[in-house]
One Martini backbone bead per residue (centre of mass of N, CA, C, O) as a GRO file, in nm:
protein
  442
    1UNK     BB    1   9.642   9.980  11.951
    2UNK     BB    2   9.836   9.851  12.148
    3UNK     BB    3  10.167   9.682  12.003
    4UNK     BB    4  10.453   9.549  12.085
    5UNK     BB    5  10.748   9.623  11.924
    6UNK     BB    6  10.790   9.253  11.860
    7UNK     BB    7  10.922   8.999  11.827
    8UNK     BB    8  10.722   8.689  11.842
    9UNK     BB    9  10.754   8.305  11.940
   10UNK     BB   10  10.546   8.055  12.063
   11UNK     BB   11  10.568   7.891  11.778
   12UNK     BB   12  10.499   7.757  11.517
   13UNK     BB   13  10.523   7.897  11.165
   14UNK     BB   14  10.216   7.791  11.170
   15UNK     BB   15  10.016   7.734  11.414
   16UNK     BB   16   9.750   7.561  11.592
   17UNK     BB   17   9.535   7.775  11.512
   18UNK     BB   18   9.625   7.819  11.156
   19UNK     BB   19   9.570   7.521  11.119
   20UNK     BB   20   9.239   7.532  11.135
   21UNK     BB   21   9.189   7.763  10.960
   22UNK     BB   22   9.324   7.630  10.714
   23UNK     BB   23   9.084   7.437  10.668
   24UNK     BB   24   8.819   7.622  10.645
   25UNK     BB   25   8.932   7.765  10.410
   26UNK     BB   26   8.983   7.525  10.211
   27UNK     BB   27   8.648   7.482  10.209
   28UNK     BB   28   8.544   7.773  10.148
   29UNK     BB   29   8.780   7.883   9.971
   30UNK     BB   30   8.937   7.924   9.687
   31UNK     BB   31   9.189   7.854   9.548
   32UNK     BB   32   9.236   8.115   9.360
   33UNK     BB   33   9.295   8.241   9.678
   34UNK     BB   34   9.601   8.251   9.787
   35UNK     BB   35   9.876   8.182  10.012
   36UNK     BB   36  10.190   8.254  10.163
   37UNK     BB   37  10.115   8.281  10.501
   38UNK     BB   38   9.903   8.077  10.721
   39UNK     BB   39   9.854   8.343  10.898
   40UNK     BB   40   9.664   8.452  11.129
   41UNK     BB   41   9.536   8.724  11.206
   42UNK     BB   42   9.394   8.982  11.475
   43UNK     BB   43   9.640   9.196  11.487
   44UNK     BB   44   9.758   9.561  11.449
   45UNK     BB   45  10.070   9.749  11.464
   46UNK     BB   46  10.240   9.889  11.317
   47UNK     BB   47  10.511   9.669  11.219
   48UNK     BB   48  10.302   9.449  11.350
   49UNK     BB   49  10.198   9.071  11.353
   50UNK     BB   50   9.905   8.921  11.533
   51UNK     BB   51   9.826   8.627  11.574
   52UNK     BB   52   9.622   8.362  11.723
   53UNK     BB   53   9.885   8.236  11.891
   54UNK     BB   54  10.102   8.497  11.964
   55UNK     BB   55  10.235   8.570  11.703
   56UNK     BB   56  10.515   8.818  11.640
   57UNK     BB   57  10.548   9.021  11.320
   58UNK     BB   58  10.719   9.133  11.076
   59UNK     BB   59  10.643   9.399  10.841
   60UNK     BB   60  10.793   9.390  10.509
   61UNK     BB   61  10.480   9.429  10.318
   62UNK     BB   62  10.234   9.582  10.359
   63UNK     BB   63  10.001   9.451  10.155
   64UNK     BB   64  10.155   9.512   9.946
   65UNK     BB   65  10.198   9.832  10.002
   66UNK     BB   66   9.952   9.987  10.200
   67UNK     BB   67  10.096  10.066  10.507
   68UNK     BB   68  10.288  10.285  10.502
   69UNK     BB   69  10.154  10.421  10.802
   70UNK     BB   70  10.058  10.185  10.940
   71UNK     BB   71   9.918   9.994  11.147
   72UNK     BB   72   9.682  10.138  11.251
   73UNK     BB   73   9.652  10.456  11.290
   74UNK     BB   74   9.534  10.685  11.438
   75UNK     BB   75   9.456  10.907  11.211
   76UNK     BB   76   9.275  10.708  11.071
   77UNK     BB   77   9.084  10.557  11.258
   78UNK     BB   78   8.934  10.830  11.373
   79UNK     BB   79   8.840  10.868  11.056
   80UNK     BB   80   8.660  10.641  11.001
   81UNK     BB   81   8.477  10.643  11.261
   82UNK     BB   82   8.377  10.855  11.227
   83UNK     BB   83   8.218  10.823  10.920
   84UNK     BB   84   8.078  10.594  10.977
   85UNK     BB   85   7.883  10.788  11.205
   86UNK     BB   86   7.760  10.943  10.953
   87UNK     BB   87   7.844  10.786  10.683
   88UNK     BB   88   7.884  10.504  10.426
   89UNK     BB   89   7.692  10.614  10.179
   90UNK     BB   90   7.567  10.751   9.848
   91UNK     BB   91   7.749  10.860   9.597
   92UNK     BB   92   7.931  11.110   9.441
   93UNK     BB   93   7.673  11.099   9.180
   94UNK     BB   94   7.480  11.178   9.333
   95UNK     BB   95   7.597  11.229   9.589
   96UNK     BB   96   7.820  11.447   9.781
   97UNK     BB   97   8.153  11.513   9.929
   98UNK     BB   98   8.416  11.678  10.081
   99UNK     BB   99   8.641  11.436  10.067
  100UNK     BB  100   8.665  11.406   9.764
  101UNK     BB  101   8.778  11.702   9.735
  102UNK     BB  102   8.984  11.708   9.936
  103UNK     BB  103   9.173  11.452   9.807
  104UNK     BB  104   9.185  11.608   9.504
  105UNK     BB  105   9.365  11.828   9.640
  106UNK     BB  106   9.602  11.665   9.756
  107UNK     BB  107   9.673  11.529   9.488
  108UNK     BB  108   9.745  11.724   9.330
  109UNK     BB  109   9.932  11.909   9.482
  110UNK     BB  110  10.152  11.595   9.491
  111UNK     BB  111  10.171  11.583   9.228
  112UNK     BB  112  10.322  11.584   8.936
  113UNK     BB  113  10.306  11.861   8.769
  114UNK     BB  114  10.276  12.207   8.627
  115UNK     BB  115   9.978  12.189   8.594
  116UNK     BB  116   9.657  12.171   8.535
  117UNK     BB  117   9.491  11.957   8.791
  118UNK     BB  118   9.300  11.619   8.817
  119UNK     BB  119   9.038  11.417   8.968
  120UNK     BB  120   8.975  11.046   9.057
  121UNK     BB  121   8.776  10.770   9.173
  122UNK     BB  122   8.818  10.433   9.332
  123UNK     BB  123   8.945  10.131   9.417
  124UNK     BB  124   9.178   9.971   9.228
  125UNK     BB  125   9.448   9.967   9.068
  126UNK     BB  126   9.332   9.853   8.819
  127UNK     BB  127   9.063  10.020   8.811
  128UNK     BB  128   9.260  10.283   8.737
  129UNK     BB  129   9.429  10.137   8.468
  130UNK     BB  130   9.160  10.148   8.325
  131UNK     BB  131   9.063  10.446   8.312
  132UNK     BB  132   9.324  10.542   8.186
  133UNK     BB  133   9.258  10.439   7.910
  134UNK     BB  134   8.951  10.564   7.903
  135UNK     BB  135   9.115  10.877   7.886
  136UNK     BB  136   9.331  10.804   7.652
  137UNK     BB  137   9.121  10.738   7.408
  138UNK     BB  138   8.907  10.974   7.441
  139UNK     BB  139   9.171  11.235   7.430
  140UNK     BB  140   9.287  11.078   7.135
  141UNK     BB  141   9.106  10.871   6.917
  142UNK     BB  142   9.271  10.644   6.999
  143UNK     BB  143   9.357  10.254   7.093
  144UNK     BB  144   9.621  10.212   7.157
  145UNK     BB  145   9.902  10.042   7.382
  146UNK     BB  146  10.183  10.093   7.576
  147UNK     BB  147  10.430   9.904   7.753
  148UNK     BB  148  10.642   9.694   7.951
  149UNK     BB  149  10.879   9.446   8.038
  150UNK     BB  150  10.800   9.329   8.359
  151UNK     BB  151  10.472   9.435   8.385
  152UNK     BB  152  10.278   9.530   8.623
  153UNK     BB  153   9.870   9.596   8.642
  154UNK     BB  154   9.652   9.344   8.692
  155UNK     BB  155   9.364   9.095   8.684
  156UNK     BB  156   9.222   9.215   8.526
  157UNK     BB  157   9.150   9.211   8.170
  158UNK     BB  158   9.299   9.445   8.073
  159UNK     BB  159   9.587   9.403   8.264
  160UNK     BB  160   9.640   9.112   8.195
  161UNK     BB  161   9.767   9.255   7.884
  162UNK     BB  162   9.959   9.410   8.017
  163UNK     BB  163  10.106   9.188   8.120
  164UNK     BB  164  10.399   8.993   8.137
  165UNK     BB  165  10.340   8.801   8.325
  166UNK     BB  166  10.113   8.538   8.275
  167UNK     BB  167  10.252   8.373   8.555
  168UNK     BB  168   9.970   8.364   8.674
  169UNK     BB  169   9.733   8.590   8.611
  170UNK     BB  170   9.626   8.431   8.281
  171UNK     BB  171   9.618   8.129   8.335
  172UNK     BB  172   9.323   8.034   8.129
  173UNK     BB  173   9.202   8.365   8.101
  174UNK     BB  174   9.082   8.385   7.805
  175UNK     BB  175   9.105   8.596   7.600
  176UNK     BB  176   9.241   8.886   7.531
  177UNK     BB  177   9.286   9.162   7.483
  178UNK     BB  178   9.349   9.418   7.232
  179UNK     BB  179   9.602   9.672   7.213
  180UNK     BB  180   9.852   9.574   7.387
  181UNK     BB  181  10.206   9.667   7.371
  182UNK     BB  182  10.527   9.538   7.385
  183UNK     BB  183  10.834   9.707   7.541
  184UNK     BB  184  11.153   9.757   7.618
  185UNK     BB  185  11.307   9.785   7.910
  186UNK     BB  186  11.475   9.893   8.170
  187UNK     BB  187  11.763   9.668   8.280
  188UNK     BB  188  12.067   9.738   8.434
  189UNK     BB  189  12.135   9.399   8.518
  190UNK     BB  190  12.063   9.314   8.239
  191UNK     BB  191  12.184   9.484   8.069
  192UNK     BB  192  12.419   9.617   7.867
  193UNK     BB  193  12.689   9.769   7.932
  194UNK     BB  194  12.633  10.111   7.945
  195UNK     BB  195  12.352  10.147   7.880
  196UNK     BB  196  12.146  10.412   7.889
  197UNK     BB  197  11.866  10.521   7.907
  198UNK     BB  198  11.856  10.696   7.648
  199UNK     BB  199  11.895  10.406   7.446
  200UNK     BB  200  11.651  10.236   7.587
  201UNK     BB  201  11.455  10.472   7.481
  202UNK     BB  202  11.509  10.401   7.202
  203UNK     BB  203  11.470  10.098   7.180
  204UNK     BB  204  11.150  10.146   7.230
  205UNK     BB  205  11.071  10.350   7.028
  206UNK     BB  206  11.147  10.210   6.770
  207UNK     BB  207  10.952   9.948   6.825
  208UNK     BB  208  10.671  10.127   6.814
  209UNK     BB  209  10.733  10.274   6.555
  210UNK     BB  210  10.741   9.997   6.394
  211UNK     BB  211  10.473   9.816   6.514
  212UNK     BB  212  10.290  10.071   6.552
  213UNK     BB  213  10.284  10.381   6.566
  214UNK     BB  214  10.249  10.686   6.722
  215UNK     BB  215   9.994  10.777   6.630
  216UNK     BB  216   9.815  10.507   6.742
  217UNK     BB  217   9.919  10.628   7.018
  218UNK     BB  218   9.745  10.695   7.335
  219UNK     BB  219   9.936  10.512   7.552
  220UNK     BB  220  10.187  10.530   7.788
  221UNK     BB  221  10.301  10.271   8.036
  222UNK     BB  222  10.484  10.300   8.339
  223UNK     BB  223  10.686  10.201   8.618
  224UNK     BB  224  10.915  10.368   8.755
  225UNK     BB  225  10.891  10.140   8.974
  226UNK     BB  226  10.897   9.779   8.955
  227UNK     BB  227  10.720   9.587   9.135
  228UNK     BB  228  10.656   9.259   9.032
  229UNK     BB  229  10.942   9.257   8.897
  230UNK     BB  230  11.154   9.377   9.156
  231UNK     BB  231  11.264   9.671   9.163
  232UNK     BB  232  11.300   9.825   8.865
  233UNK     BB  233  11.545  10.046   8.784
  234UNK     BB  234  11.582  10.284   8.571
  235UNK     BB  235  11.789  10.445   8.377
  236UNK     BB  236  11.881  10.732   8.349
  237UNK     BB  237  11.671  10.890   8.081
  238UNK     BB  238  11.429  10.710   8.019
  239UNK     BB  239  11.138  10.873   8.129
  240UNK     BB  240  11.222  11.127   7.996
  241UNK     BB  241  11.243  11.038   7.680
  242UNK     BB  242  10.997  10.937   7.664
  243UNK     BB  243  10.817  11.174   7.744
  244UNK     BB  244  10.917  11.347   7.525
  245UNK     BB  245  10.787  11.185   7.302
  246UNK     BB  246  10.500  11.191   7.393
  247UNK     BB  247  10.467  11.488   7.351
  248UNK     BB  248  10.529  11.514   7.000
  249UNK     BB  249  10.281  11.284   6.954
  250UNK     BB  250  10.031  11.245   7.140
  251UNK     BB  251  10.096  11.067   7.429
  252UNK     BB  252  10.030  10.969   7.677
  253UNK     BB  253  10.145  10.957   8.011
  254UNK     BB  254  10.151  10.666   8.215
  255UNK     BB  255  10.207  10.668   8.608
  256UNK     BB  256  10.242  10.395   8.736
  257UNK     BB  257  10.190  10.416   9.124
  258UNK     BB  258  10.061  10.225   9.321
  259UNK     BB  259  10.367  10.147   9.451
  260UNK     BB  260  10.554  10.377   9.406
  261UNK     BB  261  10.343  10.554   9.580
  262UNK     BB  262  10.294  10.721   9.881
  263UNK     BB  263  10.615  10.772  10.006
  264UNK     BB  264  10.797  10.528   9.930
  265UNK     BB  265  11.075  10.659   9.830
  266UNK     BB  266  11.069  10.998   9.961
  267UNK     BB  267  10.830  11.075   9.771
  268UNK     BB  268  10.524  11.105   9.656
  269UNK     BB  269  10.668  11.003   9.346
  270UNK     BB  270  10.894  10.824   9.181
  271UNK     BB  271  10.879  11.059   8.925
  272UNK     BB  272  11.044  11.299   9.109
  273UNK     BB  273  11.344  11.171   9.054
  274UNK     BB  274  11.310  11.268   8.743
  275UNK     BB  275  11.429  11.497   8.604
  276UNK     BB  276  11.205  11.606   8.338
  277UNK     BB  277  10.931  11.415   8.449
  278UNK     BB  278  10.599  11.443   8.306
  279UNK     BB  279  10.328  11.294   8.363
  280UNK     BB  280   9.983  11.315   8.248
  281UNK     BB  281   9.942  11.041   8.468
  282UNK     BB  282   9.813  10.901   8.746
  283UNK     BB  283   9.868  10.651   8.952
  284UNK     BB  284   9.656  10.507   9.258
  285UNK     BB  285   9.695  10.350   9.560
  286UNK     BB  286   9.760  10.129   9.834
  287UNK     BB  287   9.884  10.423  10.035
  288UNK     BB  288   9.655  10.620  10.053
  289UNK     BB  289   9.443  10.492  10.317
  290UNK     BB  290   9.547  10.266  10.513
  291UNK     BB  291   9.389   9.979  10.385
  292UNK     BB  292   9.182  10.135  10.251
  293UNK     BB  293   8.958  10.090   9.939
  294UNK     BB  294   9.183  10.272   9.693
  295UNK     BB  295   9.169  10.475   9.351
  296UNK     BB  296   9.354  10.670   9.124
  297UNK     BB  297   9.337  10.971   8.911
  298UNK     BB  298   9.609  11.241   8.778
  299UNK     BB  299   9.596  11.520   8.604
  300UNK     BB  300   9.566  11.669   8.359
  301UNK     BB  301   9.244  11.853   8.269
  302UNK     BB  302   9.209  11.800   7.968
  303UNK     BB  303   9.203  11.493   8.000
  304UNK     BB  304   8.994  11.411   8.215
  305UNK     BB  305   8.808  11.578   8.047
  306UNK     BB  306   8.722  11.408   7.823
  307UNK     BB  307   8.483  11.282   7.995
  308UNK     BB  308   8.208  11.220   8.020
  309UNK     BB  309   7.946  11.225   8.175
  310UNK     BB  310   7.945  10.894   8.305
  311UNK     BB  311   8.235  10.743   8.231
  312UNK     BB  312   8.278  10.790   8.561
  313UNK     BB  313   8.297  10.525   8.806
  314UNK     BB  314   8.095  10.377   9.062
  315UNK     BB  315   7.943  10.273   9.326
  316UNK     BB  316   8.239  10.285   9.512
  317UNK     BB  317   8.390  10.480   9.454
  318UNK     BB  318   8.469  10.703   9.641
  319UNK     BB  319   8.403  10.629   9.923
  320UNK     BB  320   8.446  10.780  10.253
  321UNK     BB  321   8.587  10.592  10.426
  322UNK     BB  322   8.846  10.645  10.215
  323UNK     BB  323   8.873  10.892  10.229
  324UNK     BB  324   8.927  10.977  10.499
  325UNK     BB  325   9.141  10.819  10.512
  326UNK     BB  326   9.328  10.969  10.330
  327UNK     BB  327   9.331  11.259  10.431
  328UNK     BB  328   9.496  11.139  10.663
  329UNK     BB  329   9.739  11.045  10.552
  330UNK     BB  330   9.837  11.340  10.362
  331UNK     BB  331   9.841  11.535  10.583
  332UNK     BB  332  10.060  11.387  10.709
  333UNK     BB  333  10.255  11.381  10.522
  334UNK     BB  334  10.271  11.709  10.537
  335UNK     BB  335  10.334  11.733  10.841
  336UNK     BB  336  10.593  11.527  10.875
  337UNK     BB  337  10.839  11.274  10.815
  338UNK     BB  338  10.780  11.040  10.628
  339UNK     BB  339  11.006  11.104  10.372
  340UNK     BB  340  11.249  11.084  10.573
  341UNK     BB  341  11.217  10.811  10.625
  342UNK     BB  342  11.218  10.631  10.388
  343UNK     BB  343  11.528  10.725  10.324
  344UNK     BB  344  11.634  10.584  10.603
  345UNK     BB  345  11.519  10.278  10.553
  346UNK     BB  346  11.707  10.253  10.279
  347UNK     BB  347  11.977  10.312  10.389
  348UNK     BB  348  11.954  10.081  10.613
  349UNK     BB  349  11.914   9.832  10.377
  350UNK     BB  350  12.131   9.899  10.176
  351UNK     BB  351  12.338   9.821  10.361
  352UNK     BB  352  12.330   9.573  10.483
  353UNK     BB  353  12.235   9.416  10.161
  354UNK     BB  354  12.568   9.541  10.051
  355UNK     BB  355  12.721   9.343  10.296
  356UNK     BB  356  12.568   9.089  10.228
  357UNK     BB  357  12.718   9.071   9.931
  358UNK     BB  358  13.018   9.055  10.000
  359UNK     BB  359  12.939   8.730  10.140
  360UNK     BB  360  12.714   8.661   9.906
  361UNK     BB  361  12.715   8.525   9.579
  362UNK     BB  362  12.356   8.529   9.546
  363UNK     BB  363  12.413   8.811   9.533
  364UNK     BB  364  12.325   9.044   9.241
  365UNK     BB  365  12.152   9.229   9.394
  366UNK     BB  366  12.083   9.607   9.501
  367UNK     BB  367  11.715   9.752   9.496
  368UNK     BB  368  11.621  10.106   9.508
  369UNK     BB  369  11.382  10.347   9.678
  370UNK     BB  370  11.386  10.369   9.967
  371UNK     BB  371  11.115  10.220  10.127
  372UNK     BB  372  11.219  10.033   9.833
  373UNK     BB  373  11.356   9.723   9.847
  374UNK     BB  374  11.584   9.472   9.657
  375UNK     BB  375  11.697   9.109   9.599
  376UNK     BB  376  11.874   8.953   9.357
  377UNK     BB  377  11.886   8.606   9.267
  378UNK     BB  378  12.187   8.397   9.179
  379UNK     BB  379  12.417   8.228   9.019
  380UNK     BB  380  12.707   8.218   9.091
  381UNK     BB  381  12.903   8.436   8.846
  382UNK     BB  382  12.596   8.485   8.722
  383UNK     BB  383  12.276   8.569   8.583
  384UNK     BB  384  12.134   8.347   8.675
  385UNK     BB  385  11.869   8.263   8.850
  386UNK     BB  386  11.739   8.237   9.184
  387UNK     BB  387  11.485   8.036   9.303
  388UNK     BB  388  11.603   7.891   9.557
  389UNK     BB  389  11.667   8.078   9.723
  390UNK     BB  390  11.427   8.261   9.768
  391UNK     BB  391  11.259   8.039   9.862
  392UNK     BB  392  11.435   7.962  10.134
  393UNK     BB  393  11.406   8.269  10.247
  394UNK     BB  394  11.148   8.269  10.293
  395UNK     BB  395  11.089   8.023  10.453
  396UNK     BB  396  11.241   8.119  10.671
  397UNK     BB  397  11.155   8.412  10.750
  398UNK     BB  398  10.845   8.318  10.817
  399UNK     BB  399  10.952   8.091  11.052
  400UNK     BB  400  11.085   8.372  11.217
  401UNK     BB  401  10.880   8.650  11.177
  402UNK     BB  402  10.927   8.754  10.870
  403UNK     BB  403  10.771   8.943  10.640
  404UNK     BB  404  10.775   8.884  10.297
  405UNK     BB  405  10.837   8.888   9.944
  406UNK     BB  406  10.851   8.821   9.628
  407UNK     BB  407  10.989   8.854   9.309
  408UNK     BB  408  10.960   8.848   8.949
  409UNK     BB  409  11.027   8.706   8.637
  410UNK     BB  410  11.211   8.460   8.787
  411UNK     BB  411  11.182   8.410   9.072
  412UNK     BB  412  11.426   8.618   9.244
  413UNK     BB  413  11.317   8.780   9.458
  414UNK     BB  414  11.319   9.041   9.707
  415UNK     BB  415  11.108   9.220   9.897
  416UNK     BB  416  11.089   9.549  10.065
  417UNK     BB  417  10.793   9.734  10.258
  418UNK     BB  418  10.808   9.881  10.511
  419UNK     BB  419  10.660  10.089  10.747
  420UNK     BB  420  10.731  10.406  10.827
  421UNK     BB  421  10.718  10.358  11.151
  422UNK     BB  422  10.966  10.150  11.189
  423UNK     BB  423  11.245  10.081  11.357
  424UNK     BB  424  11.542  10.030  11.339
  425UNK     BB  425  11.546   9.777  11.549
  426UNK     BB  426  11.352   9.595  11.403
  427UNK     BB  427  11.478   9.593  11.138
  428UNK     BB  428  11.745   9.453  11.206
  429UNK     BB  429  11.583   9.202  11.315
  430UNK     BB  430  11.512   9.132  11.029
  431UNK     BB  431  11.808   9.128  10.880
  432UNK     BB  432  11.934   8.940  11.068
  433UNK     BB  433  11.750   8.682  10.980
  434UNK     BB  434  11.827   8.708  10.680
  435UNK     BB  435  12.146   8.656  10.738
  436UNK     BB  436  12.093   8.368  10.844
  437UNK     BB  437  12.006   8.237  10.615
  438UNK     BB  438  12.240   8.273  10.404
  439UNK     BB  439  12.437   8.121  10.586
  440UNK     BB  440  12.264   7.840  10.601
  441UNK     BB  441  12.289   7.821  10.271
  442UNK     BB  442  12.620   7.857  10.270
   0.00000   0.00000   0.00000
């Protein structure tokens, strides 16, 4: 696993080694499975990416926040490798396994809410809120749902009308499922100004009672910070007043945490930093498992408990090999630093890329929380979105050999999701490249 946490550039990046399999890629694999940065890995280990080439890529996506405790992680990989010498599955409908149990123990333990909760495994970030939406239609007898503006949930069928932003994820695969309700976010850099949490909250509420009608309501989802919206944290008092609006009306109160869970602001769940916010459910994915695919629901008791024997669950659903890694990472998370390292990471980055706001003004924000930061870029001046900066930085940087997302509703955005493993060190070295490109766009 030992792999020197160093940008190395040996060739032009895709080099001619990954310019060979993307060659084999095109011919076998659906166009409809896109990629964005066409350099084939062979090795990863902490926050570096070795391609096939010999270039070593600094990785500030992390699979799009999955490697959250780092590439290969020592405690994961010992955890994987045992289980798989185990067994690799049995189905724990069928038969049981004590990592399933000891997961949603932890998972509980660490979850927002004062009160008693259970927990469900499943496999993918979608089918964990494809599952919430089935267990608040169960405990409450309503059919409606509503979501938010800006807001991603999933490429499943019926996420994919949960979703803001229609293309790619839904263009041409209609019709979609019906019963879900979409209700203005906060969006403090783009909302009028001085609008607070509390204002934007009632604006969305007024809607919903208007539109849909609070009784009709099973589930309200919302992302306490909106991931592939481009990291867009809601104005204080925003998710507090929803919450409690759900909770007169008998509204289950759903905190998609995929991305924004599971250590990646400084707290175990985004929804943590908004005092007097207890979401009734939440979700998880991507950083819970160290790479392996696994994702859950956890909540209320009485809610969870809503469903028949046999309601949920599925072949793979909390695989033991995904649970195994799982039980390491959070494990790991409650024994060592690393809530304060995502902390150290956050202010890190966004010192630098509020230094480097003063100096480029197509930088038109500077936001996030903890190791989940974002630059949305605009036409100097004004509020108009700049898709062309965006996309000239990103292809700069990964020419350059770090690896960056995209992101935003009018794909103007650039996120950074780097593994809390990642040194002071590398970090700068990414941000140096990042503050070159700006300067050449300049």
């Amino acid at each position: 696993m030992s792999l020197e946490q160093k940008r190395i550039l040996n060739t032009v990046i895709p080099g001619p080694k990954s310019a060979e399999l993307q060659k084999r890629r095109s011919a076998a694999v659906s166009s409809g499975v896109g990629t964005m940065l066409p350099a084939f890995i062979e090795q990863a280990h902490g926050a570096i990416l070795k391609d096939v080439d010999g270039n070593q890529l600094i990785d500030l996506g992390t699979g799009i926040g999955v490697v959250t405790i780092g590439h290969t992680n020592e405690g994961v990989v010992d955890a994987v490798q045992k289980q798989v010498a185990a067994f690799t599955h049995t189905l724990f409908t069928v038969t049981p396994y004590e990592k399933y149990v000891r997961a949603a123990e932890l998972l509980i333990k660490h979850s927002p809410g004062s009160f008693a909760k259970k927990a469900a495994f499943f496999n993918s970030g979608a089918e964990a809120v494809e599952n919430a939406v089935k267990i608040a239609r169960r405990a409450t007898g309503r059919h409606e749902i509503a979501v938010f503006d800006h807001a991603y949930h999933g490429r499943t069928s019926l996420t994919m009308a949960m979703n803001f932003k229609a293309h790619p994820y839904a263009t041409g695969f209609g019709p979609l499922p019906g019963s879900v309700n979409h209700a203005p976010m906060s969006y403090p850099f783009r909302d009028p100004e001085g609008l607070t949490g509390e204002q934007a909250a009632a604006r969305a509420i007024t809607y919903l009672e208007k539109r849909v009608g609070a009784t009709q309501l099973a589930a309200l989802f919302i992302e306490p910070i909106q991931g592939e919206a481009g990291f867009i944290v809601p104005a204080p008092g925003f998710l507090r007043t929803l919450g409690a609006w759900c909770k007169e009306n008998g509204i289950v109160m759903v905190a998609d945490e995929v991305q924004s869970g599971m250590a990646r602001t400084g707290k175990w769940f985004a929804s943590q930093w908004e005092e007097g916010f207890e979401p009734d459910l939440v979700t998880v994915a991507k950083g819970i498992a160290g790479g392996m695919p696994l994702s859950g629901v956890v909540g209320r008791a009485e809610i969870m408990d809503a469903a028949h024997a046999g309601g949920l669950g599925g072949t793979f659903g909390g695989s033991p090999t995904a649970l195994a890694a799982a039980v390491a990472v959070m494990e790991q998370f409650e024994q060592g630093n690393w809530l304060n390292r995502a902390t150290e990471i956050g202010e890190l980055i966004s010192t630098r890329l509020n230094d480097m706001k003063t100096k480029f003004p197509v930088i038109g924000e500077v936001r996030g929380v903890g190791a989940m930061q974002a630059v949305e870029f605009i036409e100097p001046g004004t509020l108009n979105p700049n898709q062309a900066v965006s996309d000239a930085m990103l292809k700069h940087c990964h020419s350059n050999g770090v690896v960056l997302l995209n992101a935003g509703t009018y794909s103007n955005v650039i996120r950074m999701l780097p593994p809390l493993s990642i040194s002071d060190e590398l970090l700068h070295d990414a941000l140096d490249v990042f503050e070159q490109g700006l300067a050449s766009l300049s």
